[in-house]
MARTORDO-712383 format. One line per field, with one value per residue (C-alpha): residue number from 1; residue in three letters; chain; x, y, z. Coordinates in Angstrom, 3 decimals. Example, Ala and Ser with C-alpha at 12.3 -4.5 7.8 and 13.67 -1.06 7.14 Angstrom:
// residues 2
num [1	2]
residu [ALA	SER]
chaine [A	A]
east [12.300	13.670]
north [-4.500	-1.060]
up [7.800	7.140]
END
This chain:
// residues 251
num [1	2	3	4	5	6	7	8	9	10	11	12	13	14	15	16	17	18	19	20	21	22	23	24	25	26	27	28	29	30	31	32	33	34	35	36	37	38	39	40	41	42	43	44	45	46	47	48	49	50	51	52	53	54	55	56	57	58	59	60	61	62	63	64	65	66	67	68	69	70	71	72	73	74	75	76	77	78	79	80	81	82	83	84	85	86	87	88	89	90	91	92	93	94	95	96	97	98	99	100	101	102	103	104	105	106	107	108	109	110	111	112	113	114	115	116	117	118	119	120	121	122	123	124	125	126	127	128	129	130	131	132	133	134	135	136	137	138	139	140	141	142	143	144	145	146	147	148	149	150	151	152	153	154	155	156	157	158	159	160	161	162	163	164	165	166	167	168	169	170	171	172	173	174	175	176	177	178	179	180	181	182	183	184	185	186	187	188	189	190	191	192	193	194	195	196	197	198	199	200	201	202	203	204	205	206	207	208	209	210	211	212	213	214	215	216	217	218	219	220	221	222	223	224	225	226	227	228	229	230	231	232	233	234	235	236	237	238	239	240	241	242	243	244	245	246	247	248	249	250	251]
residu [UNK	UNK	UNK	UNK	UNK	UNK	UNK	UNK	UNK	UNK	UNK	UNK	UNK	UNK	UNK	UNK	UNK	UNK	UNK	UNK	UNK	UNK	UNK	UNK	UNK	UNK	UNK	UNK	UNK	UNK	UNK	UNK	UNK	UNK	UNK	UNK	UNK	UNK	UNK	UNK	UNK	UNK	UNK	UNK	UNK	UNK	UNK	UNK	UNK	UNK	UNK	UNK	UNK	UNK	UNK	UNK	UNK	UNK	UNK	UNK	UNK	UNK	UNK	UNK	UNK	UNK	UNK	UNK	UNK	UNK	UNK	UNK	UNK	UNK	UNK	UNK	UNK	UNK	UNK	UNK	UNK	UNK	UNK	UNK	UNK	UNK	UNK	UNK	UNK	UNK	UNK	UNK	UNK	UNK	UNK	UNK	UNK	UNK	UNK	UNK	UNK	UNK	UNK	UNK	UNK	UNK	UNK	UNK	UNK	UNK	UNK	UNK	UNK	UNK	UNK	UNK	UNK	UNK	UNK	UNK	UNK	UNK	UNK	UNK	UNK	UNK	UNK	UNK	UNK	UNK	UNK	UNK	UNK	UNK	UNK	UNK	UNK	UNK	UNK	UNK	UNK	UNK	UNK	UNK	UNK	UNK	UNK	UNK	UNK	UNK	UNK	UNK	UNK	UNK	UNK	UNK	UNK	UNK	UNK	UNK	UNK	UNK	UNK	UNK	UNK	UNK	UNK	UNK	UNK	UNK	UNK	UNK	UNK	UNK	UNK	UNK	UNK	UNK	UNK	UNK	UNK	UNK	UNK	UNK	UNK	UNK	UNK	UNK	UNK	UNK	UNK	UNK	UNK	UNK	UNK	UNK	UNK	UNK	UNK	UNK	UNK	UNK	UNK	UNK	UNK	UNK	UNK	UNK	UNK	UNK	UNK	UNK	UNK	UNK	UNK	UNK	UNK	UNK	UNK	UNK	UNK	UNK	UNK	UNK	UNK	UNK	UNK	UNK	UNK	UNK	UNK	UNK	UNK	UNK	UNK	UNK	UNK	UNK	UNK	UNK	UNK	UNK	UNK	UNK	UNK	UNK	UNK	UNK	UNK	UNK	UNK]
chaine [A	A	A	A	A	A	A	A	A	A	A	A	A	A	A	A	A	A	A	A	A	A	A	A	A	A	A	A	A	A	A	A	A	A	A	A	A	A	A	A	A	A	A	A	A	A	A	A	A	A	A	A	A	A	A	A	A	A	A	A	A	A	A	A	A	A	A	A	A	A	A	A	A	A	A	A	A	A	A	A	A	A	A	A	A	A	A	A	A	A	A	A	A	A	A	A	A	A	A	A	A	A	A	A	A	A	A	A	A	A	A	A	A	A	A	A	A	A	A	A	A	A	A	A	A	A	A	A	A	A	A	A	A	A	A	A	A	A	A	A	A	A	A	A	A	A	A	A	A	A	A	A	A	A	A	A	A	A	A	A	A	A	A	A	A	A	A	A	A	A	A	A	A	A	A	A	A	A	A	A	A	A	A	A	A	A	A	A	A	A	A	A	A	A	A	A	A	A	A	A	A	A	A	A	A	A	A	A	A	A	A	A	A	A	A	A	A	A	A	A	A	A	A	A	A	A	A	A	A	A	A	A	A	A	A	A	A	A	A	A	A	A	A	A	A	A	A	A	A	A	A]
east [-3.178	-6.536	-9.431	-12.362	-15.609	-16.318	-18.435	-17.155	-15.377	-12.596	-9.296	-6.579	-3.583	-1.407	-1.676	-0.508	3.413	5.192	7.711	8.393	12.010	12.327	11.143	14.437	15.244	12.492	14.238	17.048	14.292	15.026	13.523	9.625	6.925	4.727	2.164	-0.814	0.946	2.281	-0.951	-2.397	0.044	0.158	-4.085	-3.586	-0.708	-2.745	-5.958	-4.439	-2.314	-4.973	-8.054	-9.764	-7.680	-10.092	-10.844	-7.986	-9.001	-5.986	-2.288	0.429	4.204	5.890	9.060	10.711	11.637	9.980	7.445	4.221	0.795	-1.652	-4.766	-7.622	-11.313	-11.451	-8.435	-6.069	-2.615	-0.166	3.048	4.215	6.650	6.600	5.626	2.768	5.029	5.796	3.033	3.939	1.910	4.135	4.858	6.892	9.386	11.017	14.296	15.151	12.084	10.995	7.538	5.590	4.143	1.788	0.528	-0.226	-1.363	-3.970	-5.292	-5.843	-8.012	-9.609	-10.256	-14.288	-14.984	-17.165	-18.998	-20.236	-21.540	-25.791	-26.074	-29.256	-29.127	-26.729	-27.536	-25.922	-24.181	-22.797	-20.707	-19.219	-18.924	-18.821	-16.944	-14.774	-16.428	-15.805	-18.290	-18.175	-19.979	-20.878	-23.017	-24.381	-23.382	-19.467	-17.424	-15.005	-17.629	-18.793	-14.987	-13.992	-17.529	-16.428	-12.928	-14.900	-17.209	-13.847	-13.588	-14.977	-16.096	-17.099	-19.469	-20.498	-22.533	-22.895	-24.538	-25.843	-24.471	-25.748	-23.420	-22.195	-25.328	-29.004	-30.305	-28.294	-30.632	-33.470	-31.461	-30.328	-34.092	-34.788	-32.310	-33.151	-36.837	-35.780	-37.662	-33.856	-32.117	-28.257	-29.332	-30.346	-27.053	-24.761	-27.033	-26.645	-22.835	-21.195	-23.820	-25.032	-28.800	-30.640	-32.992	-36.614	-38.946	-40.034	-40.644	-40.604	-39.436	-35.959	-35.124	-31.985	-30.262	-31.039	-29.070	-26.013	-25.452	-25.690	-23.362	-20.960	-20.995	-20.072	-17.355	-16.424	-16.863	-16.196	-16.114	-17.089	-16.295	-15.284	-13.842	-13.759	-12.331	-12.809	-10.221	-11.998	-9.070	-10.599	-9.197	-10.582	-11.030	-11.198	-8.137	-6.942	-8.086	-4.796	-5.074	-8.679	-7.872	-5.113	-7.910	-9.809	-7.676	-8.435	-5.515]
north [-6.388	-5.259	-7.045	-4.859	-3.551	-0.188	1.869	2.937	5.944	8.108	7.313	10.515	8.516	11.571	12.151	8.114	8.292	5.396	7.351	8.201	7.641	10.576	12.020	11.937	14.621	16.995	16.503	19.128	21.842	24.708	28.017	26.706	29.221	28.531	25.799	27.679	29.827	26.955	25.280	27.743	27.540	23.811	23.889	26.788	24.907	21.460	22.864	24.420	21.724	18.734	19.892	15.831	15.946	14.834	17.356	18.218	17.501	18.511	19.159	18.355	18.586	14.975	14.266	15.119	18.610	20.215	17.297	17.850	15.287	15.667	14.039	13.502	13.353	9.063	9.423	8.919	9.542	11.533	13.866	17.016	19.366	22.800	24.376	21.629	20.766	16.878	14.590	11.081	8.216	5.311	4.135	6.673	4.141	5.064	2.872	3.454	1.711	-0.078	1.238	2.128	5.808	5.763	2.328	3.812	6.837	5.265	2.282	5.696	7.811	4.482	2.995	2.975	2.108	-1.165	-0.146	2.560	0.032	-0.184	-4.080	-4.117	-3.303	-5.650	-9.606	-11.472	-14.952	-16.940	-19.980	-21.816	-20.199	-16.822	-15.410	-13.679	-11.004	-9.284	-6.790	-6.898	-4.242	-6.134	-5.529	-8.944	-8.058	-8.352	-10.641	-10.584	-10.716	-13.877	-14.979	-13.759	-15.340	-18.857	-18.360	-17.211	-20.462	-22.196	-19.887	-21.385	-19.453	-16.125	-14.081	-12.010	-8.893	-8.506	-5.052	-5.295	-2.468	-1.921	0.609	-1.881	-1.764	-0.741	-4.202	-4.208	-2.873	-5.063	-8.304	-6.788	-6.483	-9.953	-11.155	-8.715	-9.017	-13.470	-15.503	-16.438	-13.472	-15.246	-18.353	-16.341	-14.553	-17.609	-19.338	-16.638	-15.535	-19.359	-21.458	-18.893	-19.200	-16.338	-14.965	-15.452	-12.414	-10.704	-7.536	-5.508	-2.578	-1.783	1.185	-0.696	-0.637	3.021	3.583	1.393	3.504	6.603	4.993	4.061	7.442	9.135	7.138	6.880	3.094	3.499	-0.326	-4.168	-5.827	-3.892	-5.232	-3.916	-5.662	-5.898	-2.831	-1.004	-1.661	-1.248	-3.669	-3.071	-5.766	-9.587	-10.872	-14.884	-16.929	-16.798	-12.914	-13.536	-15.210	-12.899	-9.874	-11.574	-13.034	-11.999	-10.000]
up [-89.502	-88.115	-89.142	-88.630	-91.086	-91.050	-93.454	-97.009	-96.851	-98.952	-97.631	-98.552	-99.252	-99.034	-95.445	-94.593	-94.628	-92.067	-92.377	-88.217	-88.727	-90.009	-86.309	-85.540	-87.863	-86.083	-82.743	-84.445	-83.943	-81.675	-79.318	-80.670	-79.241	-76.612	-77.584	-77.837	-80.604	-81.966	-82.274	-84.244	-86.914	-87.217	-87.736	-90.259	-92.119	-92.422	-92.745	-96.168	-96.984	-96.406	-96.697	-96.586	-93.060	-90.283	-87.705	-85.462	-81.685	-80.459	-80.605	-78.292	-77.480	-77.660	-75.019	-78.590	-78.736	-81.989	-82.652	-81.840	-81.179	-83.451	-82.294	-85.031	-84.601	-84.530	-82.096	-84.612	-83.775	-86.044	-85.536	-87.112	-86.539	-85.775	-88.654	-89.695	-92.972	-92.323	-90.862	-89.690	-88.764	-86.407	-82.955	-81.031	-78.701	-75.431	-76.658	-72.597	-70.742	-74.512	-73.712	-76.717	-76.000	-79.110	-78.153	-74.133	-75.250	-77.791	-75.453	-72.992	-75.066	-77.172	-72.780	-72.044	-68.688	-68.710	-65.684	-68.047	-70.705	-70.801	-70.304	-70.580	-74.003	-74.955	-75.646	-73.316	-73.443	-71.003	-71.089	-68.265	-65.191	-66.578	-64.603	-67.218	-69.241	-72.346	-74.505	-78.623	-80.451	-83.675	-87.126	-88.444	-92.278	-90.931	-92.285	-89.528	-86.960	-87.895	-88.095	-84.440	-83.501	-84.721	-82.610	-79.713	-79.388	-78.430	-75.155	-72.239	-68.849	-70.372	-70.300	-73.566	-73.874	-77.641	-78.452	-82.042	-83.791	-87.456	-89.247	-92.353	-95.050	-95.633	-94.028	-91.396	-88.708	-90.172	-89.440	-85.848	-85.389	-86.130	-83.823	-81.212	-81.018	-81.868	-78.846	-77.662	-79.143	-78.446	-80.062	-83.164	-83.248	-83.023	-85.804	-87.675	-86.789	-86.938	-88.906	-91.433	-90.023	-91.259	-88.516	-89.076	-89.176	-85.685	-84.256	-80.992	-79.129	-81.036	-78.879	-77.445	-80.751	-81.539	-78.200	-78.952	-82.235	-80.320	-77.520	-80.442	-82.104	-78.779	-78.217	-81.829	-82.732	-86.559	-87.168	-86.301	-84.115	-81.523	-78.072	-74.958	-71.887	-68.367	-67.503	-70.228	-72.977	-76.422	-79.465	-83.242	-85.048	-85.081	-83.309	-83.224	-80.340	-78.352	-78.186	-76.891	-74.111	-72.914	-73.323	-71.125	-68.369	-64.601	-63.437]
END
């Protein structure tokens, strides 16, 4: 189970089926048109069908003959067939190398490079030796956050660039701007994030968090906390300590 706040939104149950089993029955499908062809029937036939569907960013043959990638706009991964009438969300297995294809193909589109990352808009916290490093887009209104916070005081030799990211409520950029603009702006983060310290009022140049939402959008961070290792693997979500650490290891 991911553990991650986003923002209230409507979910369309319809479009959610687990049902990738059923893949199996797609591979029967035969002499499909060429892709581009085939692409524009699939959009036409879920664009009808669903109209709540995210935007389509692209479609894709599968190494399954008649099943098709459908790619949505948060990098969602789903699968049709050829003529857009089933859609099925599931891991797609090589049974012969057990290599998880949607798993590989999702880490590579979700991957941001952390020499990419703006550090210098991001509060950083160091521990140890710090010679490991990890970067966590969080909101301070998230539950979870403060959760994976409390598990990530137990890690030693890290070092943490935290990017405030408010997305989660109305007051959520006024308490990132308290801990931003705080005199020791990590100290007011863990008070706040493990001992439930509210920040006390301040004020300053808040330009920094303006650009981590706009950093976020463009590489569609839809909720809190948000992970990103060393070799630019992305995790969602608050995961237990053990899973941390493994994130994190040197290679």
């Amino acid at each position: 189970m991911t553990h991650l706040c986003v923002p209230q939104r409507i979910e369309c149950p319809i479009w959610r089926p687990r049902l990738l089993a059923l893949a199996l029955l797609l591979a029967c499908v035969m002499g499909t048109p060429e892709l581009s062809a085939q692409e524009v029937v699939i959009r036409k036939a879920l664009k009808e069908r669903i109209p709540d569907l995210p935007r389509i960013e692209s479609i894709s043959k599968t190494p399954i003959n008649g099943l098709y990638e459908v790619l949505l706009e948060d990098n969602d991964i789903y699968y049709t067939d050829a003529s857009g009438n089933y859609l099925l969300q599931g891991s797609m297995i090589d049974t012969r190398s057990k290599r998880n294809l949607t798993e590989e193909r999702s880490d590579k589109l979700n991957a941001i490079a952390f020499g990419s990352l703006p550090l210098k808009d991001a509060i950083t916290i160091v521990r140890g030796n710090g010679q490991r490093k990890l970067a966590v887009f969080e909101d301070p209104n998230c539950g979870y956050c403060k959760r994976f916070e409390r598990d990530l005081q137990k890690v030693d030799n890290i070092t943490v660039y935290l990017f405030l990211y408010p997305i989660l409520g109305a007051d959520s950029g006024e308490k990132a701007r308290h801990i931003w603009c705080a005199k020791d702006p990590g100290k007011a983060w863990l008070d706040m994030m493990t001992r439930d310290v509210a920040p006390a009022s301040a004020s300053c140049d808040t330009a920094a968090l303006t650009r981590n939402l706009e950093f976020g959008r463009k590489h569609k961070i839809s909720g809190t906390p948000t992970l990103l290792a060393q070799d630019g693997k992305r995790v969602p979500g608050a995961i237990p300590l053990a899973q941390i650490e493994q994130l994190i290891s040197l290679r």
